[in-house]
N, C-alpha and C positions, 0 to 999 in steps of 0.2 A: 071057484071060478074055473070054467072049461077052459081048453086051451084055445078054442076060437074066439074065447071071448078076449083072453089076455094077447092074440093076434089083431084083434079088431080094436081095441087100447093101445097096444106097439103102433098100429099104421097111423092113428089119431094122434096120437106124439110127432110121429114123421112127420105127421103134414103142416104142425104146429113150429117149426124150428124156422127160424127167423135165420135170410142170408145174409144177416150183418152180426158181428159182436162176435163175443165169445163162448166156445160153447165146452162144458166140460164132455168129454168121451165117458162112457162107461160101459161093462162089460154087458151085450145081451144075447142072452142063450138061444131067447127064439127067432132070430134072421143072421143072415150069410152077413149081414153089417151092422157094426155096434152103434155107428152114427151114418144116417144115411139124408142126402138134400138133393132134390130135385126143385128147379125153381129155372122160374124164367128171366128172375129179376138179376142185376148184379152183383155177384158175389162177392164179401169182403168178410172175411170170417178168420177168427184166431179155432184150431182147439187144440186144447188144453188132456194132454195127456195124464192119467192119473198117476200116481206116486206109490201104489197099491195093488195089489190082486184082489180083485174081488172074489168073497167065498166060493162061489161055483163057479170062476174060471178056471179052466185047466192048467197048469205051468205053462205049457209051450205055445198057450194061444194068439195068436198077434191082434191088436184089434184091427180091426176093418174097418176103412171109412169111404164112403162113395157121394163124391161132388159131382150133378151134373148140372147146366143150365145149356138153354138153345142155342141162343150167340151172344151172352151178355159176357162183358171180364169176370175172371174169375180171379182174384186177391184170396191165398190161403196161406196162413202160419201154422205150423206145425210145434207147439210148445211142448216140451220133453224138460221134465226137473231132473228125473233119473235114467241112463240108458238100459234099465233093464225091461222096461217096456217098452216093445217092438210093436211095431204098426205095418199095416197093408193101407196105402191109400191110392184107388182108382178115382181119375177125374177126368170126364167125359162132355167136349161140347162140339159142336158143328165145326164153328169158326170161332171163335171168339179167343183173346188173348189169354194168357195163364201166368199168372206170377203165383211162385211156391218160396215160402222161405220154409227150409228144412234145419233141424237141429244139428248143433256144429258135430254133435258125437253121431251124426247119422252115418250106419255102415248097410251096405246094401246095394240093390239094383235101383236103375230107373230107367224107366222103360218112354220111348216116346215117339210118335205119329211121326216127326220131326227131326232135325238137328234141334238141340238146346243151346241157349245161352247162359252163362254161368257169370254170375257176377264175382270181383275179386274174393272178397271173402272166403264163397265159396270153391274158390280155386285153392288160395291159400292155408285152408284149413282142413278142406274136406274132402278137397279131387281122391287124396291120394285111398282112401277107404271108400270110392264109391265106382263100381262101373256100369256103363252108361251102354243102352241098345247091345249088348252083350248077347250070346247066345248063353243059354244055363241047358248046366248037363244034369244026369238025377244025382251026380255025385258033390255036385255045387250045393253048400248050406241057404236051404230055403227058410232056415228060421231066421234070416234078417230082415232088417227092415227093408220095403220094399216100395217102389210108387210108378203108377203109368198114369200117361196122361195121352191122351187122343184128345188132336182139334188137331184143325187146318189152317188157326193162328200163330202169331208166334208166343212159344214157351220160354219160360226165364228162371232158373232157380238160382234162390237168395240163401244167405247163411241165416238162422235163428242159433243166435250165442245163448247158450244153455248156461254160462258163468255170469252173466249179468240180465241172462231172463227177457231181452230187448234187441229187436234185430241190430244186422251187422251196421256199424258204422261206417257208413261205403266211402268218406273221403277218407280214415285212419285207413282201411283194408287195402283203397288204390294206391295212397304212397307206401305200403307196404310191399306192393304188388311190383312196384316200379322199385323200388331201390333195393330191395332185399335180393341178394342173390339165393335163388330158388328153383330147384329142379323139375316143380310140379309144372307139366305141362296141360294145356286143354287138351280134349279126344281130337284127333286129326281128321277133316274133313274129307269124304271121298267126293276126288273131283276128278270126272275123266276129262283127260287133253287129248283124246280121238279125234275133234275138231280140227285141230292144229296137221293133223296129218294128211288130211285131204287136199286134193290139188286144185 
């Protein structure tokens, strides 16, 4: 089989993945992303990270994954058993809202159009290994995991507990949030008070 032909079978795959359910990731050599959706419809998708290297993945490869839709929601879970597979995931829509649950062991950047909202979970478990609209130098490690999100809705990232496999428990996570004394702070907002100075 030529290689245009095993590119013209890859894009016939692509076009075939359904924006709901869940989907296993796996490693492919011939495109810049191992899982890639484009759709107009709304998004509501688990996937499912492997447990494995596949034979002709490289060690250091992260996998890639690229969510986009026009202006429909986008609902994505990021499922991870083991944190030694690292991912890149880019999700791209106009306007539409974005809800991400990320794995509790997620260490990395995340990048977004936006300020974020972060639900407690993800305050209390994972603020402190993640930085958020960051500048990166070439000396910052780019093998971690990573995620941007461009829209002009609003973004909201969730905790995915990788110890019980099923997102965070958001009433157990808020009165944890509230009653535990805890030093993890949210990113502090840039808000100019130039206004105030005017006469």
């Amino acid at each position: 089989m030529s290689s245009e032909d095993s590119l013209s079978l890859e894009k016939t795959r692509l076009l075939r993945v359904q924006p709901t359910g869940t989907h296993k990731i796996h490693y492919n050599a011939l495109s810049d992303y191992d899982f890639m959706l484009k759709t107009q419809k709304s998004v509501d998708i688990s996937l499912a990270l492997p447990h494995y290297r596949a034979r002709n993945q490289p060690v250091d490869h992260r996998l890639a994954m690229f969510v986009s839709t026009e202006s429909s929601p986008i609902k994505l879970k990021v499922c991870r058993s083991v944190p030694r597979c690292k991912f890149f995931l880019d999700i791209r829509t106009t306007a539409a809202n974005v809800t991400v649950w990320l794995p509790s062991d997620f260490r990395g950047h995340i990048r977004c159009s936006d300020t974020p909202s972060f639900s407690a979970g993800f305050v209390n478990r994972m603020m402190a290994n993640v930085r958020v609209n960051e500048a990166m130098s070439m000396d910052d490690n780019w093998d971690n995991d990573e995620v941007w999100v461009d829209t002009r809705g609003l973004v909201t990232f969730r905790m995915w507990d990788v110890h019980t496999n099923a997102p965070e428990s958001q009433p157990k996570e808020t009165l944890k949030r509230i009653f535990c004394s805890t030093s993890k702070k949210l990113p502090e907002r840039n808000i100019t008070w130039d206004f105030l100075l005017e006469d």
